[in-house]
Backbone as a printed PyTorch tensor [residue, N CA C, xyz], in Angstrom:
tensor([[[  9.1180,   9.2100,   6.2130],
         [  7.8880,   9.8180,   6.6340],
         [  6.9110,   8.6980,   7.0140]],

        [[  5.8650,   9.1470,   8.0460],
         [  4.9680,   7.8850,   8.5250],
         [  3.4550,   8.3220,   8.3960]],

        [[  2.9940,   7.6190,   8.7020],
         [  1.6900,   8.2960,   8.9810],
         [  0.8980,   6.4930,   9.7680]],

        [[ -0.2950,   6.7530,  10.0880],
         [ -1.6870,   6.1400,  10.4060],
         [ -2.6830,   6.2840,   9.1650]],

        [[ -3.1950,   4.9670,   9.3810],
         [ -4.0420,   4.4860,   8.4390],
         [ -5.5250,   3.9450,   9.4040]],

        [[ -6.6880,   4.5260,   9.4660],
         [ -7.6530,   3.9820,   9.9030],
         [ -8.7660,   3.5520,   9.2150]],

        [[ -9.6090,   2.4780,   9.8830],
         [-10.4270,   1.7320,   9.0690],
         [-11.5750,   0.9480,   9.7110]],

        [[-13.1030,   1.3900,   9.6210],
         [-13.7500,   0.6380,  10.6210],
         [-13.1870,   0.9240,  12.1300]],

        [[-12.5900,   1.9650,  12.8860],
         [-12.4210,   1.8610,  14.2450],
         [-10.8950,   1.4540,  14.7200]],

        [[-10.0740,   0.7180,  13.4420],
         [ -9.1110,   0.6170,  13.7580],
         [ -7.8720,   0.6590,  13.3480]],

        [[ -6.6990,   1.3620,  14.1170],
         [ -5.7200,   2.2220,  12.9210],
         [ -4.5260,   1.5920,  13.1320]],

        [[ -3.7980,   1.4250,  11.9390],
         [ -2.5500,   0.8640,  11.8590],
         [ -1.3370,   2.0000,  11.4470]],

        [[ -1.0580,   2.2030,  12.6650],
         [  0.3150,   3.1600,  13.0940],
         [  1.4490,   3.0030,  12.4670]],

        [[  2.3900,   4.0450,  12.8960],
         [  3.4650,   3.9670,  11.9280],
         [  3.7160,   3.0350,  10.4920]],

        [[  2.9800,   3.6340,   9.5140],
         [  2.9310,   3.2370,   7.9780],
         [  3.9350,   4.3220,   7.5870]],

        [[  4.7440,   3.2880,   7.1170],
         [  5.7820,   4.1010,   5.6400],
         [  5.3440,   4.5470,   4.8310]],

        [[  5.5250,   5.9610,   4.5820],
         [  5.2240,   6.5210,   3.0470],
         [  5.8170,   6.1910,   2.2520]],

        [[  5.7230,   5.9720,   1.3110],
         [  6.6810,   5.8450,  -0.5760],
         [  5.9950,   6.3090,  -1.3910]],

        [[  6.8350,   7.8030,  -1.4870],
         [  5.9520,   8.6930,  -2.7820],
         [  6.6460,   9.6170,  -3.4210]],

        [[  8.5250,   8.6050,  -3.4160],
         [  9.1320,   9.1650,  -4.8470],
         [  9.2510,   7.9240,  -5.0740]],

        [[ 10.2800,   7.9550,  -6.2360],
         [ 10.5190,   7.0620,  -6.8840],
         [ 11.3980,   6.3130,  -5.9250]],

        [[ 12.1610,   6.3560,  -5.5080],
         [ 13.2340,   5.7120,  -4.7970],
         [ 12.7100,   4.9720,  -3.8990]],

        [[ 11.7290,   5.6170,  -3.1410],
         [ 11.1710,   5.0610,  -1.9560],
         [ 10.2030,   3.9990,  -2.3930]],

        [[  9.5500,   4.1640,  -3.1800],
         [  8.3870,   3.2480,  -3.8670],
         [  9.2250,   2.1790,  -4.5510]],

        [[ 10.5190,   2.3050,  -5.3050],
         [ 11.2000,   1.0530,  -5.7430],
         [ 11.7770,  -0.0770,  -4.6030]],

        [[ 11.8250,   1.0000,  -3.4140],
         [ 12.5220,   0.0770,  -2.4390],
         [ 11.5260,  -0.6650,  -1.6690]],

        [[ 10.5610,   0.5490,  -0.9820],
         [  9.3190,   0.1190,  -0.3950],
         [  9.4750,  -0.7640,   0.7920]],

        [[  9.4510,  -1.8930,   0.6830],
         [  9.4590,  -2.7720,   2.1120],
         [ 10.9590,  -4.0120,   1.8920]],

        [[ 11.7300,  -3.3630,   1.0610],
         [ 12.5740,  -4.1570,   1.1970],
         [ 13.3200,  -4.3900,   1.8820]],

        [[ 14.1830,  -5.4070,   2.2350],
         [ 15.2050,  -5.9760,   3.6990],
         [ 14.6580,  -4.5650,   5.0080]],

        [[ 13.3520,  -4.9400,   5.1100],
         [ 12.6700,  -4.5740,   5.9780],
         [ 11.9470,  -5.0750,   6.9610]],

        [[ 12.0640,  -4.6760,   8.0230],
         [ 11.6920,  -5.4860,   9.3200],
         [  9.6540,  -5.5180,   8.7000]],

        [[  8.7550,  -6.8160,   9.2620],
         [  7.8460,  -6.6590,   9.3060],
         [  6.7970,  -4.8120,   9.8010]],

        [[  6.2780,  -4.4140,   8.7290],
         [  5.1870,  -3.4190,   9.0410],
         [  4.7360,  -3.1310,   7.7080]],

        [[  3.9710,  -1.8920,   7.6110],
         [  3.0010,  -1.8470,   6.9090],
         [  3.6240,  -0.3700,   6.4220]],

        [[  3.4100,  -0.2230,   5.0490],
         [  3.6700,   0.9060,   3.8820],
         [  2.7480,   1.3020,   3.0780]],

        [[  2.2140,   2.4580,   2.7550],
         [  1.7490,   2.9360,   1.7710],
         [  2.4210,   3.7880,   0.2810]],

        [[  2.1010,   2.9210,  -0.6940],
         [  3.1770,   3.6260,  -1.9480],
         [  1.8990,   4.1610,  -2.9120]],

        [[  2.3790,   5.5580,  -2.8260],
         [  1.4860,   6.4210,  -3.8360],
         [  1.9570,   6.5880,  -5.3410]],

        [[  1.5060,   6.4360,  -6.2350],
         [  2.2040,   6.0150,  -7.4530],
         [  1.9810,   7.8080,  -8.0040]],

        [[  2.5600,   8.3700,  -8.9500],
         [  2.3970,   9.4900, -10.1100],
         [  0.9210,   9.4220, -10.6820]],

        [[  0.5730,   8.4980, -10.8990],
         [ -1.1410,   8.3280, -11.8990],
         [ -1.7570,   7.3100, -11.4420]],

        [[ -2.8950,   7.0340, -11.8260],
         [ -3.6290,   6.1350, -11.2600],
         [ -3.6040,   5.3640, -12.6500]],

        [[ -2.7400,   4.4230, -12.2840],
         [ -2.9170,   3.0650, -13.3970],
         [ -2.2260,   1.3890, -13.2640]],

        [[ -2.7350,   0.9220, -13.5950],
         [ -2.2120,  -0.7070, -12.9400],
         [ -0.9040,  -1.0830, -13.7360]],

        [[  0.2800,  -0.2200, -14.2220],
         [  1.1230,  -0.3110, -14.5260],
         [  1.9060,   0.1050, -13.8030]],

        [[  1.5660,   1.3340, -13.0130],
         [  2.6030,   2.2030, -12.1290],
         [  2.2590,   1.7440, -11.0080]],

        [[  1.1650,   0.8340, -10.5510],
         [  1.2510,  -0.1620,  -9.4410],
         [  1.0330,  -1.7130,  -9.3810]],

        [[  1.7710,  -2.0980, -10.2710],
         [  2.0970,  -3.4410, -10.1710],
         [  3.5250,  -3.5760,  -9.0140]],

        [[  3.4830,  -4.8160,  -8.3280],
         [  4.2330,  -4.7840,  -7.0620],
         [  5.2900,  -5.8840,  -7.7210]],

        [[  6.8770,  -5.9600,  -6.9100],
         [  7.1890,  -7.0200,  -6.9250],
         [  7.0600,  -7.6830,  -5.1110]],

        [[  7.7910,  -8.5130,  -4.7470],
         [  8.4390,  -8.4250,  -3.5670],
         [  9.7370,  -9.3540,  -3.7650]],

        [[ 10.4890,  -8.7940,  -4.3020],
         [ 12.4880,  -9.2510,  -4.3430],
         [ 12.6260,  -8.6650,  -2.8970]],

        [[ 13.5790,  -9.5400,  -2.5450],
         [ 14.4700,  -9.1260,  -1.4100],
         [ 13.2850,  -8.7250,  -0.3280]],

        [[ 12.3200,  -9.5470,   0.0600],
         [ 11.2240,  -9.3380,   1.2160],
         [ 11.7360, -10.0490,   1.7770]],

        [[ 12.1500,  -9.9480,   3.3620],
         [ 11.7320, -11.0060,   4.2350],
         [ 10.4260, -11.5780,   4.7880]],

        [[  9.6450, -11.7500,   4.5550],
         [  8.2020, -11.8260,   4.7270],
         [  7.3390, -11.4430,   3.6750]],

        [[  6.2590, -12.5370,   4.0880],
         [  4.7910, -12.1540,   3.0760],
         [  4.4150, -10.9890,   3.3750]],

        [[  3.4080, -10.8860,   2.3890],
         [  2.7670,  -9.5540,   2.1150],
         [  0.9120,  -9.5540,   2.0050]],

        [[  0.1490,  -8.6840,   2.2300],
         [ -1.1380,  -8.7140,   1.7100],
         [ -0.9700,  -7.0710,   0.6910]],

        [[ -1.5610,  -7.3590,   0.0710],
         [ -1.9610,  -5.6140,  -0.5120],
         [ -2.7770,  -5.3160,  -1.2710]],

        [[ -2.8150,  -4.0160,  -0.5730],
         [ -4.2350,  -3.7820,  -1.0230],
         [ -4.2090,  -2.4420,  -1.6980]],

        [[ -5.0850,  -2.5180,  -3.3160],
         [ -4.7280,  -1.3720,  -4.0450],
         [ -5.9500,  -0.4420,  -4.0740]],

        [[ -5.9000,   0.6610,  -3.9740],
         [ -6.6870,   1.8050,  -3.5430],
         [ -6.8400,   2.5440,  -5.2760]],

        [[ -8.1030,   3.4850,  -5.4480],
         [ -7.9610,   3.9140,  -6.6510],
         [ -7.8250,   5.7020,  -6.1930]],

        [[ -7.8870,   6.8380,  -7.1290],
         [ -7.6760,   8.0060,  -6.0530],
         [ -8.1780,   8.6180,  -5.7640]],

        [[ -9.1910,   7.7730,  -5.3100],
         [-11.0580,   8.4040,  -4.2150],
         [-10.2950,   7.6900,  -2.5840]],

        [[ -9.6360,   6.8560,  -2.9400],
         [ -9.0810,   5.9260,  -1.7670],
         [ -9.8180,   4.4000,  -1.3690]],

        [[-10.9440,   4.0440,  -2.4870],
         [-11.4950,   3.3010,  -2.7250],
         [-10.8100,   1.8670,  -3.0700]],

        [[-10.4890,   0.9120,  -2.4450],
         [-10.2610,  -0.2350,  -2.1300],
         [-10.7000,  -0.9650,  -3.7780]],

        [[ -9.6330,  -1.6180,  -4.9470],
         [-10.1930,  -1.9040,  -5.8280],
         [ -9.7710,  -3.0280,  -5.8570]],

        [[ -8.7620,  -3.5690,  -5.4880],
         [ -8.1460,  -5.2580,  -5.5450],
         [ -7.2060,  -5.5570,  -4.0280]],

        [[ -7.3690,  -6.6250,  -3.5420],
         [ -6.1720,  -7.2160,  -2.4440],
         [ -5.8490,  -8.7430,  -3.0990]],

        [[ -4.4660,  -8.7550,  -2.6760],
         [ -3.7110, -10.0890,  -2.9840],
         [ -3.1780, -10.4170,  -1.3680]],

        [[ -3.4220, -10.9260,  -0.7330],
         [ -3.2620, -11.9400,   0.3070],
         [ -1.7800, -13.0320,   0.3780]],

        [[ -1.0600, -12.7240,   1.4630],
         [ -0.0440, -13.5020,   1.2030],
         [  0.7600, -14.2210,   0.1580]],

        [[  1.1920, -12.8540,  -0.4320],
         [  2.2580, -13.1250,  -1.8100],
         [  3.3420, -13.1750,  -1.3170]],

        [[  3.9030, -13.9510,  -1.3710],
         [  5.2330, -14.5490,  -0.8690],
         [  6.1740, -13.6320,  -1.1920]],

        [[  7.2530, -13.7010,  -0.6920],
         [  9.0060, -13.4170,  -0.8960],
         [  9.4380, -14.2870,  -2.2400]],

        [[ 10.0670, -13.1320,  -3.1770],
         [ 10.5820, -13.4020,  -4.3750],
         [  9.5250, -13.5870,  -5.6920]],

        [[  8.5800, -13.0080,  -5.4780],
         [  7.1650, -13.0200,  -6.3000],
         [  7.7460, -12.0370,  -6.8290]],

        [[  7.6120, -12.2710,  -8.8530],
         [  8.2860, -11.9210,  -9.9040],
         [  7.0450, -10.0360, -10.2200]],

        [[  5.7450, -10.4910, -10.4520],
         [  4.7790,  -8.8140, -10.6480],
         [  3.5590,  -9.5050, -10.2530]],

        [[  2.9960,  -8.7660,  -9.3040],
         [  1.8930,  -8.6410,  -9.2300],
         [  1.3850,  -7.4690,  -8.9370]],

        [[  0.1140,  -7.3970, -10.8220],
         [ -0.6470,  -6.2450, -10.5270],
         [ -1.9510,  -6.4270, -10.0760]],

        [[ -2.5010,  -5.4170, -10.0300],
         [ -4.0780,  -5.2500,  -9.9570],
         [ -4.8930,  -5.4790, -10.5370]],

        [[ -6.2100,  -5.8180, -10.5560],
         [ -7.0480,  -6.2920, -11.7990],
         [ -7.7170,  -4.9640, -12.5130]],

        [[ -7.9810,  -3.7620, -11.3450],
         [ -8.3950,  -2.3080, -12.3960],
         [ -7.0850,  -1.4050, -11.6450]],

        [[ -6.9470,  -0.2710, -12.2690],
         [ -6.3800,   1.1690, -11.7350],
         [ -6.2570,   1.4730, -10.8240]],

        [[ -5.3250,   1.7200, -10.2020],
         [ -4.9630,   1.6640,  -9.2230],
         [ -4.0140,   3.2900,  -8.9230]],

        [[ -4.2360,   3.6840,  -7.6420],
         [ -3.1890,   4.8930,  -6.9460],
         [ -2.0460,   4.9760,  -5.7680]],

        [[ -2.8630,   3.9710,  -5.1390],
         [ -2.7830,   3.7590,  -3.8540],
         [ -2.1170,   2.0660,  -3.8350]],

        [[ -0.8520,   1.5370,  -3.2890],
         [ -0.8440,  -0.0850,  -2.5700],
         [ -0.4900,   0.1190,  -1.1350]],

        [[ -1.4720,  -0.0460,  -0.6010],
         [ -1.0580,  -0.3990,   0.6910],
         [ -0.5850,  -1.9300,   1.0470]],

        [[  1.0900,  -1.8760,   1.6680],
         [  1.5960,  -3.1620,   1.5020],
         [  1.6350,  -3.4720,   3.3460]],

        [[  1.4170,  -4.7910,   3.5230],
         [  0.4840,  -5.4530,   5.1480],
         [  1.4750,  -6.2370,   5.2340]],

        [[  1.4580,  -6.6610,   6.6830],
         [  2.8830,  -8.5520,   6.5910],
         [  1.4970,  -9.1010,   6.3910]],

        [[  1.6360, -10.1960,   6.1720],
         [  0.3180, -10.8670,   5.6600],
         [ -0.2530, -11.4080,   6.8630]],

        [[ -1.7240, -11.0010,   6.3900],
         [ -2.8120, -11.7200,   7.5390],
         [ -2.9640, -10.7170,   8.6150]],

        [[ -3.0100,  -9.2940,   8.2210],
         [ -3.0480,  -8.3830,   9.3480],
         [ -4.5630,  -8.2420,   9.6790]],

        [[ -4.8000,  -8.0260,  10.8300],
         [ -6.4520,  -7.8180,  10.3760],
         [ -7.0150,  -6.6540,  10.8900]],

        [[ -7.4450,  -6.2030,   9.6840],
         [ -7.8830,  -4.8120,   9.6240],
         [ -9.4160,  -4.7590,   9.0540]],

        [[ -9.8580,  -5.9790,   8.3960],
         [-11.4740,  -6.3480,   8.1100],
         [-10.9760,  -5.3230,   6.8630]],

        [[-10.5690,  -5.1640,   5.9410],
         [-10.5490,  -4.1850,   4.8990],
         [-11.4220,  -5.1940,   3.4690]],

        [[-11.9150,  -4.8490,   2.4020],
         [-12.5020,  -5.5190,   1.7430],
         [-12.5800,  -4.3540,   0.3060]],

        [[-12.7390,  -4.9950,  -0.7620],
         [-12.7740,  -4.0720,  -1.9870],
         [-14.0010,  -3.2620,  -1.6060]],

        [[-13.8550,  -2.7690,  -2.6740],
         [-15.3210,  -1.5890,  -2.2030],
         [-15.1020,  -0.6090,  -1.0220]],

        [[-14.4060,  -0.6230,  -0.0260],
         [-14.2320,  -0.1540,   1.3800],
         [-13.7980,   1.2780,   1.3560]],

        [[-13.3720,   2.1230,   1.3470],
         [-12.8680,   3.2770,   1.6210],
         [-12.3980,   3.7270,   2.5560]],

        [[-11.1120,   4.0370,   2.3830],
         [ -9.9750,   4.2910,   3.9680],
         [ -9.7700,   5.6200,   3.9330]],

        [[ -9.5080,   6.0700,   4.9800],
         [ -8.7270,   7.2960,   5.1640],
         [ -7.5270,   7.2590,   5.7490]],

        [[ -6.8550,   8.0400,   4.9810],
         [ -5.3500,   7.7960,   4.9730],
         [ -5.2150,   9.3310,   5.1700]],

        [[ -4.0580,   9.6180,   5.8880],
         [ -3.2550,  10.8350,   5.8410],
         [ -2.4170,  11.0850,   5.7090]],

        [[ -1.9030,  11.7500,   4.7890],
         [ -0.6330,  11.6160,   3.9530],
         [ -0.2850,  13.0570,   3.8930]],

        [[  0.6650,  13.4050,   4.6690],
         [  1.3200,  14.7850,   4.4690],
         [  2.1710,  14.3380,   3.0090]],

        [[  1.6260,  15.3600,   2.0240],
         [  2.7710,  15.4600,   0.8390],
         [  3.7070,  16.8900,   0.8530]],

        [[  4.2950,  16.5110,  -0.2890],
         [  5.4240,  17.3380,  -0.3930],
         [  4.5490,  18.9030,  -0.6350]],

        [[  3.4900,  18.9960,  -1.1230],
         [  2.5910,  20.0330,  -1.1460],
         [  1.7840,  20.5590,  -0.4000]],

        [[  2.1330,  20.5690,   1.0450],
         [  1.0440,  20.4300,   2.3530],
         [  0.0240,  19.9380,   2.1210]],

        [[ -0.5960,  18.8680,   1.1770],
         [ -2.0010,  18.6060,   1.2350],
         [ -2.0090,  17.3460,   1.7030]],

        [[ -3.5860,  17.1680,   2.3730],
         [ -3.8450,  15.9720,   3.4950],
         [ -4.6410,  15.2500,   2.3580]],

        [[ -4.5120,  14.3330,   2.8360],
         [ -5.8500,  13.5900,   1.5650],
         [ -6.3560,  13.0180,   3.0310]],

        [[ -7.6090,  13.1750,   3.2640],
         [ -8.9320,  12.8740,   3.9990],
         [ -9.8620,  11.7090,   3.2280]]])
C-alpha cells in the first residue's frame, strides 16, 4: 500500500505503508532508495525504536506522535545501526534516504493519508 505525504507545499509520493507487523519488521529493507511510513499499535518509544539491518542506504527519520506531530528526527543513520529510538513517544516513523528535503522540523505537523484497514483517513 502507498500513499503521499505533504508538508509546507511539498509532497513526497509513493510512501510505503507498514502497519502490520510484518511489514513494519521489514520496512525498508533490501530496498531500493524511498521513503516509508511505519505506524506502530500504541504510541510509545518502544514500539518505535528503529533498526536499519540489511539497509542499503542511509536513513533520516522522523518520529511523529498520534496528533501527527513531529517529536524527534535522526539524520543519516547509517546501514547496520544496532536501535535507534526516540527521545519521547512516538506513533508514527517516517523513514527518508537521508538528506531528503522536505524542511520538516520537530514541532511541525504533517498530514499524512493513510487508508487503514478500517476505512479511516487520518487528516
Amino acid at each position: 500500500m502507498n500513499t503521499d505525504i505533504k508538508h509546507k507545499g511539498k509532497t513526497l509520493e509513493d510512501t510505503k505503508i507498514c502497519n502490520t507487523f510484518l511489514s513494519r519488521a521489514i520496512g525498508l529493507m533490501f530496498s531500493k532508495p524511498r521513503a516509508a511510513i511505519l505506524k506502530a499499535e500504541s504510541e510509545s518509544i518502544a514500539s518505535t525504536t528503529i533498526h536499519t539491518f540489511f539497509m542499503r542506504f542511509a536513513i533520516d527519520a522522523i518520529w511523529l506522535d498520534k496528533d501527527r506531530t513531529v517529536v524527534d528526527i535522526r539524520r543519516g543513520i547509517k546501514p547496520y545501526t544496532f536501535l535507534v529510538a526516540p527521545k519521547k513517544k512516538a506513533m508514527y516513523i517516517l523513514e527518508l534516504p537521508a538528506r531528503e528535503k522536505l524542511g520538516i522540523n520537530i514541532g511541525d505537523r504533517l498530514k499524512l493519508n493513510i487508508p487503514a484497514i478500517n476505512r479511516t483517513i487520518i487528516k
